[in-house]
C-alpha positions, 0 to 999 in steps of 0.5 A, spaced: 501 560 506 494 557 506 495 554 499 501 549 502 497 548 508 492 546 503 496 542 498 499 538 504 492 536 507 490 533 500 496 531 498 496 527 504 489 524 503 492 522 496 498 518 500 493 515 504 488 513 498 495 510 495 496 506 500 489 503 501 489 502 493 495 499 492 495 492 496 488 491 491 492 493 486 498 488 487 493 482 488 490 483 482 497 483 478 498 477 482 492 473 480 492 475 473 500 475 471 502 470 476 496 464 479 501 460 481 504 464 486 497 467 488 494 460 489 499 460 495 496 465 498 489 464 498 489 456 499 492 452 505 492 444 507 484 444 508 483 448 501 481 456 500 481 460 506 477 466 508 476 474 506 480 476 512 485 471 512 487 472 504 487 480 506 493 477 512 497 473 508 497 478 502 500 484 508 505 478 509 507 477 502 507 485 500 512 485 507 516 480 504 522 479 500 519 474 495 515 479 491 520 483 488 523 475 486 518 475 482 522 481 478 515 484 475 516 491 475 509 493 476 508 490 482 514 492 485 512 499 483 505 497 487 509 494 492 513 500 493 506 505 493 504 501 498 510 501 503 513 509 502 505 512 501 503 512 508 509 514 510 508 519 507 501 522 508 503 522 515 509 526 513 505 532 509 499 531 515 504 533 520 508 538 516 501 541 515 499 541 524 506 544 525 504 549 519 497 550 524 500 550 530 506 556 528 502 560 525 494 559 528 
């Protein structure tokens, strides 16, 4: 019992690191495959906009429908990281407590 209670732990904070690599990775295989598309994202009317603007517009795109339009596989699969991991880190972390509150 105690090596599932651990695998869960660390395999939840594995989905949580997923899930915080996973945005970076997308924007970098955007810039790199598609600039046109990420010129979108990090200029407006009044030219580039700033760190946390960029970071906001590229939660915007990865939420939205427009990224798997561009049909490249590794970004989706990045997008399909960034959706499902944190889901499930929080599924392993409270499958884990329920674990410690059954058995103490």
């Amino acid at each position: 019992m105690l090596a599932l209670y651990l695998g869960l732990l660390a395999t939840g904070v594995v989905l949580f690191v997923l899930s915080y690599v996973a945005p970076f990775r997308a924007a970098a295989l955007l810039r790199q495959r598609h600039p046109q598309h990420w010129q979108v994202i990090v200029e407006s009317a009044k030219g580039r906009i700033g760190t946390l603007q960029t970071w906001m517009r590229m939660q915007y795109v990865l939420r939205s429908p427009a990224l798997a339009l561009l049909d490249d596989r590794d970004i989706n699969r990045w997008r399909g990281i960034w959706r499902y991991s944190q889901w499930l880190g929080w599924l392993c972390w409270l499958a884990a407590l329920g674990m410690r509150l059954r058995w103490g």
